[in-house]
C-alpha positions in Angstrom: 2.3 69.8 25.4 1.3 72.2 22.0 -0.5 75.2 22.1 -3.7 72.9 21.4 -3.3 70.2 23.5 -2.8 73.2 26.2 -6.4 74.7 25.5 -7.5 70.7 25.7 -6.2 70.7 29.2 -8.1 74.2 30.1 -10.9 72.9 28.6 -11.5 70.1 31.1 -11.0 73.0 33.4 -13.3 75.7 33.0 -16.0 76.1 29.9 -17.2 78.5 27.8 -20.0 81.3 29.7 -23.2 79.5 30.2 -25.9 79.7 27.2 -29.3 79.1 27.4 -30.0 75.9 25.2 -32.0 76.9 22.2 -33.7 73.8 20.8 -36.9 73.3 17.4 -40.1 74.3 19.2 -41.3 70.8 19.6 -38.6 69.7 22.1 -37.6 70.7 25.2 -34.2 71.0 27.4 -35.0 68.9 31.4 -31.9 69.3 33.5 -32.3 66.1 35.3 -29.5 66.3 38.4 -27.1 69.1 39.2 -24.1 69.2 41.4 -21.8 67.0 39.6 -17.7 67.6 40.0 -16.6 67.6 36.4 -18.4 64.6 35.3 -17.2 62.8 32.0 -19.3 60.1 30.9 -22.7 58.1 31.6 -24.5 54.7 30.9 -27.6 53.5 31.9 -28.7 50.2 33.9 -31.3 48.0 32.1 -34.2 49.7 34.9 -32.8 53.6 34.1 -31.0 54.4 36.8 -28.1 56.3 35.4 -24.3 56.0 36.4 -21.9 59.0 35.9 -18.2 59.1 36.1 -16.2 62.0 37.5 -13.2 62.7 36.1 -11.4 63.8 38.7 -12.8 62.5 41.9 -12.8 59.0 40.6 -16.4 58.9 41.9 -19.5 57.0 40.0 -22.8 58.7 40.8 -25.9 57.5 40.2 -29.0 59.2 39.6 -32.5 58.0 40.3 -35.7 59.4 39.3 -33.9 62.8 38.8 -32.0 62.6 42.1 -28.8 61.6 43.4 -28.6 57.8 45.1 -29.0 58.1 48.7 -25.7 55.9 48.4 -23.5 58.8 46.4 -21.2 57.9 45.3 -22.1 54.2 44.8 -18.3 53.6 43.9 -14.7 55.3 43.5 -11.8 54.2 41.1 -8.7 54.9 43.0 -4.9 55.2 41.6 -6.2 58.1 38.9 -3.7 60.6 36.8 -5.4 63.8 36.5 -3.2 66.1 34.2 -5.0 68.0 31.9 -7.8 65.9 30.0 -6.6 62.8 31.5 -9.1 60.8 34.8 -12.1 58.6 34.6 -13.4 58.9 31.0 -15.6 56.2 30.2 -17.8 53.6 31.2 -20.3 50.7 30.4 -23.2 48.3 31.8 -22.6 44.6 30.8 -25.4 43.9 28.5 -26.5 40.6 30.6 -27.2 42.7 33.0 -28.1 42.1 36.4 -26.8 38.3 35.7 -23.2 39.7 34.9 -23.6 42.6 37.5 -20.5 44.7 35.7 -19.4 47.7 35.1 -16.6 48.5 33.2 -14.6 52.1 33.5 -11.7 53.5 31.5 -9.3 55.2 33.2 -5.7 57.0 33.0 -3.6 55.1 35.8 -1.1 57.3 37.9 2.2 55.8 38.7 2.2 53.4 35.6 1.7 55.9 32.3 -0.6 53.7 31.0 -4.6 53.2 30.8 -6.9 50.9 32.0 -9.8 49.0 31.0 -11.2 48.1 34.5 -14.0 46.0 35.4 -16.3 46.6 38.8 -18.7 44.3 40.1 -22.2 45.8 41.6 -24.0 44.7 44.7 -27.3 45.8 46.0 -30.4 46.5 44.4 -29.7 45.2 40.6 -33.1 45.5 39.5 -35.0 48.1 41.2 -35.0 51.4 39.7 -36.3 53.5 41.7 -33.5 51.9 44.3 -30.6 53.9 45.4 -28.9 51.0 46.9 -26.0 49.7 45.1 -22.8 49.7 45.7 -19.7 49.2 42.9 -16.4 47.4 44.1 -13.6 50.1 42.9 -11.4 48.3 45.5 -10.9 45.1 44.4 -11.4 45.7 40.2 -10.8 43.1 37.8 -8.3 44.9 35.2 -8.8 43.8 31.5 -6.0 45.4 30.2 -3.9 48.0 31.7 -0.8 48.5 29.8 -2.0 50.7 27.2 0.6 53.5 26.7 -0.1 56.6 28.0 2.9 58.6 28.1 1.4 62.1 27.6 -1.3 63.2 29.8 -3.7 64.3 25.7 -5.2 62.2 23.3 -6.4 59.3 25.4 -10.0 58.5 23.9 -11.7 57.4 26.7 -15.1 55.6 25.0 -16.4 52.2 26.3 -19.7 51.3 24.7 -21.3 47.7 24.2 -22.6 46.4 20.7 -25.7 44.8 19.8 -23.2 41.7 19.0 -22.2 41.6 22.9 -18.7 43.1 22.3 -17.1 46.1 24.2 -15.6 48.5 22.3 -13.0 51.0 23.6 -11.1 54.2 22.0 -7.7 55.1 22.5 -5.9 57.7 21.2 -2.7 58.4 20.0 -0.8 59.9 22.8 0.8 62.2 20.5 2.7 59.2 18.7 0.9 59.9 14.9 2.9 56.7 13.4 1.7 54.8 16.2 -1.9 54.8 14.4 -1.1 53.3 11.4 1.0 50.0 13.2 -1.4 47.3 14.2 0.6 46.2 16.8 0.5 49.3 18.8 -3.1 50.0 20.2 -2.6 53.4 19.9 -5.1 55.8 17.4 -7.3 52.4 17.5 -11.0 51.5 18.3 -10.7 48.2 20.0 -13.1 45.0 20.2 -13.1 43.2 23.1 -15.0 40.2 24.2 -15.6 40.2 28.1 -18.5 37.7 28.6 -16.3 34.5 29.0 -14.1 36.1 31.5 -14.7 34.8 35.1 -16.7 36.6 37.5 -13.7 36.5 39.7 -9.8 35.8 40.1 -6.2 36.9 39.2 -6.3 39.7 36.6 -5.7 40.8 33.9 -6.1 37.8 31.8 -4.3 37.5 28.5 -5.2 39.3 26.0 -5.9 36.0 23.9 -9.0 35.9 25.9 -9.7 38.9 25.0 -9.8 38.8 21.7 -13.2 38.7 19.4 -14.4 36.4 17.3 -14.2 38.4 13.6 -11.5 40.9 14.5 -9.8 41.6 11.3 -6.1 41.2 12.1 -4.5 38.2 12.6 -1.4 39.5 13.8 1.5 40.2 14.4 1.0 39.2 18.2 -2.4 39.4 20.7 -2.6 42.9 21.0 -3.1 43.3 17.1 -6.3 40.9 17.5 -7.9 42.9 19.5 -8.0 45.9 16.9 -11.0 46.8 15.3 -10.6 50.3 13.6 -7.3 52.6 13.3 -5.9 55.5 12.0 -7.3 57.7 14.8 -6.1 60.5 16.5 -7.8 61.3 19.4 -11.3 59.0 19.3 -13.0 60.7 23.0 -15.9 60.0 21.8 -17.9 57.3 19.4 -21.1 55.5 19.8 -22.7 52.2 18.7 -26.1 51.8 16.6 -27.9 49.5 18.3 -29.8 47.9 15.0 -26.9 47.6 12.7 -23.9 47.7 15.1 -22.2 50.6 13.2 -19.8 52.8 14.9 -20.0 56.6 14.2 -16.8 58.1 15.7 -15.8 61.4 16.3 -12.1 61.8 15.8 -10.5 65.2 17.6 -8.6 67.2 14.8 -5.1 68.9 15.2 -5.4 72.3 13.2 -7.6 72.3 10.3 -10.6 69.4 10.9 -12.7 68.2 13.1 -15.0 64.9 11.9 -16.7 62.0 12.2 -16.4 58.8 10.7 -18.6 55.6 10.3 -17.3 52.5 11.4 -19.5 50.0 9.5 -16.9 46.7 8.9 -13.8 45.5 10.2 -10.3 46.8 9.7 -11.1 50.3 8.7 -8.3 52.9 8.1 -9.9 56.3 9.2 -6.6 58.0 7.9 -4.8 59.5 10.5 -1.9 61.0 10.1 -2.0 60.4 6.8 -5.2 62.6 6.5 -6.8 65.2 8.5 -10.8 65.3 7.8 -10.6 65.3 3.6 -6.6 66.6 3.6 -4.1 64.4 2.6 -0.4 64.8 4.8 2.7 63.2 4.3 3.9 62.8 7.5 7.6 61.8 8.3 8.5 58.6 9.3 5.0 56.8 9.1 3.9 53.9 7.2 0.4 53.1 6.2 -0.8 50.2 6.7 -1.1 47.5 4.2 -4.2 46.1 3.2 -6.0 48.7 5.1 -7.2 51.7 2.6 -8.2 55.2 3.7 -11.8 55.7 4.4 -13.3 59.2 3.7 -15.1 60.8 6.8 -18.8 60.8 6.5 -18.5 64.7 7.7 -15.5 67.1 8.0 -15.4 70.3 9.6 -12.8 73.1 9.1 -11.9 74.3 12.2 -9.2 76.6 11.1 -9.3 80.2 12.4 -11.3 78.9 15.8 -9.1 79.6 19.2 -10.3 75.9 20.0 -12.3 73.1 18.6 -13.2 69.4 20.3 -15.8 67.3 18.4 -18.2 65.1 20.7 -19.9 62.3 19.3 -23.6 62.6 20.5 -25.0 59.2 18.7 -27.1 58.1 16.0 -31.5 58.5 16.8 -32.9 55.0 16.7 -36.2 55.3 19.0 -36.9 53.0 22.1 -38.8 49.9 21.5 -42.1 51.8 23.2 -43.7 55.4 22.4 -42.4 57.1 25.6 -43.3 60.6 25.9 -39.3 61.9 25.2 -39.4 59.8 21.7 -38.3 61.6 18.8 -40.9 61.9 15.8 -40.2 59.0 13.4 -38.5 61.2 10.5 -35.0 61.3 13.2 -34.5 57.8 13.1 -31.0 57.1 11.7 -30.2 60.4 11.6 -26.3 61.3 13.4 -26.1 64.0 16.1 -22.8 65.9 17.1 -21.8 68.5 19.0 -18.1 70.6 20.0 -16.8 70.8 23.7 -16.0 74.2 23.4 -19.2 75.7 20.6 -21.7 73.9 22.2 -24.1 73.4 19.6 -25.8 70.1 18.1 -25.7 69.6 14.6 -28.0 66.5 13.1 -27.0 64.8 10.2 -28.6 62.5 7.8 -28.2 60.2 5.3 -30.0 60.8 1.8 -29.1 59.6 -1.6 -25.9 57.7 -0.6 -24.6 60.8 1.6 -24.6 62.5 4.4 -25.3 65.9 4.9 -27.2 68.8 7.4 -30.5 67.7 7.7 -33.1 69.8 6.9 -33.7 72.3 9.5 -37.2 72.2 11.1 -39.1 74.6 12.6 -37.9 76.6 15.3 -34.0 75.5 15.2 -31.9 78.2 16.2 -30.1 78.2 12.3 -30.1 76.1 9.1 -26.8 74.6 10.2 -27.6 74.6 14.5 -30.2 72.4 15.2 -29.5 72.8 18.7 -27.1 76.2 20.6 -26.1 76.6 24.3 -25.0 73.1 25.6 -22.7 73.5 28.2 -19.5 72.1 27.6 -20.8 68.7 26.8 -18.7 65.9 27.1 -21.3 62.7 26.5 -24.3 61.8 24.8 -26.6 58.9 25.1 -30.1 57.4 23.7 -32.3 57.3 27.1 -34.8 54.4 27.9 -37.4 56.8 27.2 -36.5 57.6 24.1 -35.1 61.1 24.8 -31.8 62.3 24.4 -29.7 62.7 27.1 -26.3 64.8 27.4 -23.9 65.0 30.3 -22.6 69.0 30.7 -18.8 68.5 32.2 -19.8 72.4 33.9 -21.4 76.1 33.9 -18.7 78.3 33.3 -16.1 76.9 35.3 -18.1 76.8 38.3 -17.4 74.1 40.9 -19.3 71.0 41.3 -21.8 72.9 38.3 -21.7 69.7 36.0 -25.2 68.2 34.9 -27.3 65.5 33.4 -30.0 66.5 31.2 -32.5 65.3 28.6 -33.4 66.5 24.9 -37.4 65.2 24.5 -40.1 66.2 22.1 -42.8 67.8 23.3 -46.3 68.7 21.7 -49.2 68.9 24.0 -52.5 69.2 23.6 -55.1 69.5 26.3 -58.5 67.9 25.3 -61.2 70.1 25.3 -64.1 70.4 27.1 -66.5 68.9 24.8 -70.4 68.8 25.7 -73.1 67.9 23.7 -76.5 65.6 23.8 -76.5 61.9 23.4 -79.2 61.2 20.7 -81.8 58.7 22.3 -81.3 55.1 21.7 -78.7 55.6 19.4 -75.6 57.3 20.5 -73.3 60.6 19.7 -69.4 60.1 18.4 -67.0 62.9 19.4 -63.7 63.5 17.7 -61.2 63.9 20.6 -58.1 64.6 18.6 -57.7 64.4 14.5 -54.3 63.1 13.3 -53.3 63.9 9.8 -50.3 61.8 9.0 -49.7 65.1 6.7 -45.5 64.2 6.8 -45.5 61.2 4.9 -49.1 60.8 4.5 -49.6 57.0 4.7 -46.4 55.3 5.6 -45.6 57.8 8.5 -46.2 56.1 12.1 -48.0 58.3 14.7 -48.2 57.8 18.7 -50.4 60.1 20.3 -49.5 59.3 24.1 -52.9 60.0 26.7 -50.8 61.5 29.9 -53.8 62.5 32.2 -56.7 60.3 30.9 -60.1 61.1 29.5 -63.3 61.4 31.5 -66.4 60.9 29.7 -70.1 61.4 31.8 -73.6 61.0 31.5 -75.3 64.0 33.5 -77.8 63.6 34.5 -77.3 59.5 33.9 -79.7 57.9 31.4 -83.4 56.6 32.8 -81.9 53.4 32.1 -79.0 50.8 32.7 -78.0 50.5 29.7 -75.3 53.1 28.8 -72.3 52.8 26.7 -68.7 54.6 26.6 -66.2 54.2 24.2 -63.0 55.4 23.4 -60.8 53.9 20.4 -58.7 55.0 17.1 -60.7 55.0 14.1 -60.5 55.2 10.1 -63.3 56.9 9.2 -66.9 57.1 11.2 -69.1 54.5 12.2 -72.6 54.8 11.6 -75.2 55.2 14.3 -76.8 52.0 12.8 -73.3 50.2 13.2 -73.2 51.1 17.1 -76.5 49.9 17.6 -75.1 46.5 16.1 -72.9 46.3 18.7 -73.7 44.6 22.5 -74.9 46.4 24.9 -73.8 46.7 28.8 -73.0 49.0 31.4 -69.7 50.7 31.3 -68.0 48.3 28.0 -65.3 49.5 25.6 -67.4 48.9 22.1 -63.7 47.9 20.4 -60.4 45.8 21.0 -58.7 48.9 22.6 -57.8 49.5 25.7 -56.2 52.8 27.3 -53.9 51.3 29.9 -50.4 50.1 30.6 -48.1 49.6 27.8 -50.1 48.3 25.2 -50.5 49.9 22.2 -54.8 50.9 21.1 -54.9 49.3 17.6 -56.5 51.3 14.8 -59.9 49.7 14.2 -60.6 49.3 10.7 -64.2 47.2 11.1 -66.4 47.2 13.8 -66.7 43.5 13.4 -63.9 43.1 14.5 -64.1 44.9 17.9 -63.4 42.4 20.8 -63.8 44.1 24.4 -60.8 44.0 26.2 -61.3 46.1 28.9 -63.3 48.4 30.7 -64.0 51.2 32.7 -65.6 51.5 35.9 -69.0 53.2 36.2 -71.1 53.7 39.4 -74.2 52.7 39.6 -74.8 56.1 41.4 -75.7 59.1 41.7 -74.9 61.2 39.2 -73.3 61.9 37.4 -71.9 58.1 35.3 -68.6 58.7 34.3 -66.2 56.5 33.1 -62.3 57.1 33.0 -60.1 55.9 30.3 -56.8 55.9 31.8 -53.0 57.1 30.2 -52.5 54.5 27.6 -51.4 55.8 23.8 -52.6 55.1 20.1 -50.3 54.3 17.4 -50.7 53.7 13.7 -50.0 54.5 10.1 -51.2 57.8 8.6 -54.4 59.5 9.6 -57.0 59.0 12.7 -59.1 60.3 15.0 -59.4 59.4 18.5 -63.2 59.6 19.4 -65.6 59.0 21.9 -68.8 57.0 21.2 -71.3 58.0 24.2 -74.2 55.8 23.8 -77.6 55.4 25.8 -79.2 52.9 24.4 -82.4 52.4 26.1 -83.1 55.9 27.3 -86.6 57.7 25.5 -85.2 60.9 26.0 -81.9 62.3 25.2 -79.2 62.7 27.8 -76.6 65.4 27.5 -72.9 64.5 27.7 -69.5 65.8 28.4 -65.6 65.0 27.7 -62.8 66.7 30.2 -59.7 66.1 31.2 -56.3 64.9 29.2 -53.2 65.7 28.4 -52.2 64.5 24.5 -49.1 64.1 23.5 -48.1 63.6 20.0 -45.0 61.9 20.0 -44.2 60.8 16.4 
């Protein structure tokens, strides 16, 4: 074991002293369960309950709605080597999830020097998330492979991630054997590609690795274990993750003395240069052969590292944003942008891709440094793109402190409480109130905004109107409609005047004509006493460039004018 491969090992053992994180002003650092022995990796199910590997312990934890399972641990993989970095290191959800109810763990194996790729099948609540009942069979695993050499207890990888194309992918290092990277056949240094979903559900295992082996893995030989190669010419791969719309794999490779960096992974049979390069170094190492047919590919970042007591890159993913505005989404300008951190620095850096490269993103307001955009993570160890849309990012511990490891979340957050507007409802015509303007100022028209309603709005009539025929509306507009225009519209007690509706998951729509309002939904008003109020419940808006949210209070029988208020609300503006 070298010097470095000795401050790997005390790495895993005890962290640098606890920082608080420093983040832009928008977002916010939510530490969403504690008390977590030395935990390595996470992945979450399809209803986002989250599963955590220990590395140690062997134990998979699972956290729901910000607590531990009352089952804990809901499973244990048994037969572990723990020297230095080497445990329970990765893990992955099946993607046909709960009909394949999988789990797949990667694991150093004591007794055998090698490491597995281990599959566990779930029982229990598959679908419920706010269910604590499951339980993972780490007895009676189905092995996929599990004689990948492992002869020193460093450079193990220890990745699992599933594709968008239904693949698993796993990292494996080079257990100190450089040459080993270059040569197909060994699955050392290599990112492999792996294709589970025709494996049984049960039976003898492990299967060949012919069954194994992906359809459009680039190397045809020279036996099975060759087809199952995807990338090489890695050194120490711990961490890499997928993007989920183009299936691109952004890697971060551990360095041996001068770089650290990360490379993208976007076709088959890639040679990411080790040992023949180290970041954007060339080396002639002794012994080694590259491999034919396979050129070098230049990092898409490369860090010196030289004159630090210790570096460890950490993949923490590239920023695509879930399918629905959650309140933890990232504004739209992050999208394809990379994040990655250090073990040992504990910052977040955010990269993105202009003009044909990639560099530092422009910092933004409030980030700790132009280089920073994020200081003070605790020895992180995993990264991962939440089902909310927030970022999460497992810390392996505080310090060195015992059981002090924790899962936590990155989310924007800008709020705005509504004010407490009150005015008078003009008589038989009706008053519009601008709730909340929204520019679209960053990228004017062809920037997306989500405001996100948390608490709802109230809007009343006190004292009600002499008549029955008050209206409330609430909706996203382009302009202002006329008094005349809302006149034009039909009347009745309590309706929404346009094809919006604050409620659920589905999105208001940006009205653009009042012709083409359709009433959807609406509120409930009493028919007494005072005052009438009607309650627009959390929904969101989202559209291109600018709008207001408004209110249209209308009376529109009423001889006198009746005065009006708007309370309550939380807004959010999301991206």
């Amino acid at each position: 074991m070298n010097a470095r491969s000795f401050l790997l090992f005390i790495s895993l053992i005890a962290s640098s002293a606890v920082a608080q994180v420093r983040l832009p002003g928008a977002f916010v650092d939510e530490t969403i369960a504690g008390g977590l022995d030395q935990p390595t990796s996470f992945a979450f199910l399809p209803d986002g309950r989250a599963l955590v590997t220990e590395q140690r312990t062997g134990r998979i934890r699972m956290i729901v709605n910000g607590a531990l399972a009352v089952t804990d641990p809901v499973g244990t993989v048994g037969g572990l080597a723990t020297v230095g970095p080497q445990g329970l290191l990765g893990i992955a959800v099946d993607p046909a999830w709960p009909a394949r109810p999988f789990v797949y763990v990667h694991f150093d194996h004591a007794g055998t020097s090698t490491i597995f790729v281990s599959r566990l099948t779930a029982s229990g609540d598959l679908s419920d998330g706010s269910s604590g009942n499951l339980s993972l069979d780490g007895a009676t695993p189905f092995d996929l492979l599990t004689d990948l050499p492992d002869q020193q207890p460093v450079h193990n990888g220890g990745t699992l991630r599933f594709g968008p194309d239904g693949m698993l992918y796993a990292s494996l290092g080079d257990d100190q054997d450089p040459c080993a990277a270059q040569d197909p056949s060994s699955l050392l240094g290599k990112i492999l590609r792996l294709r589970v979903s025709d494996l049984p559900a049960s039976g003898s295992s492990p299967p060949p690795k012919s069954a194994l082996v992906a359809p459009g893995n680039p190397f045809a030989g020279p036996d099975d274990a060759a087809r199952l190669v995807w990338a090489l010419g890695l050194r120490n791969p711990f961490r890499f993750h997928v993007d989920p719309r183009t299936g691109d794999l952004f890697v971060a490779d551990v360095g041996a003395n001068d770089f650290e960096e990360i490379d993208r992974v976007d076709a088959a049979g890639m040679n990411l240069g080790w040992p023949f390069r180290e970041g954007t170094e060339t080396q002639a190492p002794s012994g080694c052969v590259e491999t034919a047919g396979a050129p070098l590919v230049t990092p898409i970042l490369a860090w010196d590292r030289r004159g630090l007591a210790a570096a460890s890159v950490i993949s923490a993913g590239i920023y695509r944003p879930a399918d629905y505005p959650f309140d933890g989404s990232f504004p739209s300008e992050y999208d394809g942008d990379v994040f990655y951190s250090d073990y040992f620095a504990g910052f977040l850096r955010r990269l993105h891709f202009d003009g044909g490269s990639w560099s530092i993103a422009q910092p933004v307001a409030g980030q700790p440094n132009a280089t920073h955009w994020a200081t003070g993570l605790a020895a992180p160890v995993d990264f991962g793109i939440g089902p909310d849309g927030a970022l999460w990012w497992l810390s392996q511990s505080a310090a060195g402190a015992a059981s002090s490891g924790s899962l936590h979340r990155i989310r924007y957050d800008v709020a705005i409480a509504v004010p407490a507007l009150r005015g008078t409802v003009n008589a038989g015509a009706g008053t519009i109130v601008d709730v909340l303007r929204v520019n679209g100022s960053a990228g004017g028209a062809n920037r997306t905004e989500t405001v996100r309603i948390t608490e709802g709005i109230t809007v009343s009539l006190d004292p009600p109107p002499s008549r029955v025929r008050a209206r409330f509306a609430l909706f996203a507009w382009r302009g202002r409609p006329t008094p005349a225009s809302m006149r034009a519209l039909p009347q009745g007690v309590g309706s929404l005047a346009f094809g919006i509706c604050l409620h659920g998951e589905t999105p208001l729509r940006v009205a653009n004509n009042l012709a083409n309002a359709t009433e959807l939904c609406a509120p409930t008003l009493p028919s007494s006493p005072a005052p009438w109020t009607a309650t627009f419940p959390p929904g969101h808006v989202r559209a291109r460039g600018a709008f207001t949210l408004q209110a249209i209070i209308q009376d529109g029988a009423s001889a006198a004018a009746v005065p009006f208020s708007v309370t309550n609300g939380i807004l959010v503006r999301i991206r």
